[in-house]
Steps between C-alpha positions, in 0.01 A plus 500: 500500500640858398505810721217693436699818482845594451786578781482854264131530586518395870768769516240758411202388686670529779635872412094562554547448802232365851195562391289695802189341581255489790288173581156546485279187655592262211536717249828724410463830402830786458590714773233715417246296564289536247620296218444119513811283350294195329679216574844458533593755243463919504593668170681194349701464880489298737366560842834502687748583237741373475489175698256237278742569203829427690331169646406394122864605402698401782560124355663658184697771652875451510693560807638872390130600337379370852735697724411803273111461537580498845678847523178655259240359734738638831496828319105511562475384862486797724763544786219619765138361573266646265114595546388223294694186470229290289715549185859350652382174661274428203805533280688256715219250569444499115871390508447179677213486267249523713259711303236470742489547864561233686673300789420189690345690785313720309224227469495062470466545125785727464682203773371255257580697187840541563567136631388401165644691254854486703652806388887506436594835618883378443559723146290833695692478799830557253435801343396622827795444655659732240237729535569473906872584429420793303316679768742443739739679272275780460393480841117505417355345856121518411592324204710240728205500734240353244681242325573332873176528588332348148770181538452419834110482439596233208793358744193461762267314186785290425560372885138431580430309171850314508485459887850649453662586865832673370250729203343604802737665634651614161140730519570607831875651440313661222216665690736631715698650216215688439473618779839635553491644124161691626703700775717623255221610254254584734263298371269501880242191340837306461612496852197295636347337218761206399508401890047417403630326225744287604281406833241405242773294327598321809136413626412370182805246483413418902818666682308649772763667730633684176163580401445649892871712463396652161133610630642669777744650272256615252289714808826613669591673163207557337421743855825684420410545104177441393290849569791626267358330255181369536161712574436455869245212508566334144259220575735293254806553727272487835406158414856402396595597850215355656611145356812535657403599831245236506760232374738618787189422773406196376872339541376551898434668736825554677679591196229712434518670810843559516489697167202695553622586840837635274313714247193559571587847669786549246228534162501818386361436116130589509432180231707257697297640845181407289616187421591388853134618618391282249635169678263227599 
């Protein structure tokens, strides 16, 4: 099977750079929200430009033409957290070729999905480790800060559907990657976010204790950081931190005790503070 476009023509796509869009319900529409993108496609570009072309190309790419499509796609990640990130983890999802939303704890189809089709993310995972190296060089953190969060999700599939102990804890070193490249972008959703993830992770493949640290890492930081992101009493986040306050209880009740007794006077974040009055 041929390439569907040339190394020439991937070259320029990407020179169009991240398309900015905003997600609306189920439908996408451009960032000014009044435009609907029909299908995967929006003038004759894809949603998420440029990352569904480099997946098609990446099996015909030679090493120098990868390591170049690397720098190009560098050159449009920002350095600092933007507004709107929609745009940048779309292009990298669409780079493990996952042109739809999913994860194995999204839902039990997606679970069942994925076990299925067994993705090999092994061909992905090389270009962005180029891609990794070149924003190191140009010191571009947010940049840094997406691509560890997007591979420890699919480092997290792989170890639940593989029953893989040491992929596991690949996708932990990676969440906390992203965390560390958050501090130094400022990227405030960052620095509590990948602990809810990775305590997801861990519940879902059965190690408790882990499961317990990362909850009570996820409140601890998300009462530092989240009002400086999030609009005090996001139901989505309350209920986030409501699951991991109520995972934390049920593990018992001295354990439980011995934490609330810790924090309870120390939460300051108005949405975490809702969340805890939430417990049952």
């Amino acid at each position: 099977m041929a390439a569907h476009i040339t190394y020439e023509k991937l070259l320029e796509v990407i020179s169009l750079g991240l398309l900015k869009k905003i997600v609306v319900k189920n439908c996408l529409a451009d960032i000014t929200g009044t435009s609907k993108i029909k299908g995967a496609e929006y003038n004759g570009i894809y949603v998420g430009s440029p990352g569904r072309d480099i997946f098609f190309m990446l099996p015909y790419l030679k090493p120098k033409q990868m390591k170049e499509v690397a720098k190009r796609l560098a050159d449009l990640l920002p350095q600092k957290a933007p507004s709107n990130n929609v745009n940048i983890s779309t292009c990298i999802r669409f780079i493990y070729g996952q042109f739809e939303k999913q994860g194995i704890l999204r839902s039990k189809q997606d679970y069942k999905k994925m076990k299925k089709e067994k993705v090999n993310w092994d061909l992905p995972r090389k270009f962005l480790g180029l891609l990794c190296k070149e924003l190191e060089v140009k010191e571009k953190y947010y940049g840094l800060t997406i691509l560890s969060e997007i591979d420890a999700h699919r480092w997290g599939d792989e170890a639940v559907i593989d029953k893989d102990l040491d992929k596991l804890r690949v996708m932990e070193e990676k969440y906390l990657d992203t965390v560390k490249f958050a501090h130094k972008c400022k990227s405030y959703k960052h620095m509590f976010s990948p602990y809810f993830w990775a305590a997801k992770y861990f519940i879902k493949f059965g190690e408790h204790e882990k499961a317990i640290e990362y909850c009570k890492l996820n409140i601890i930081n998300a009462n530092k950081y989240c009002d400086k992101y999030v609009a005090v009493g996001d139901k989505y986040y309350v209920s986030r931190f409501l699951s991991c306050f109520q995972y934390i209880k049920d593990a018992g009740v001295l354990r439980w005790s011995t934490f609330e007794r810790e924090y309870k006077s120390n939460i300051k974040s108005k949405t975490v503070k809702m969340a805890y009055k939430k417990i049952k």
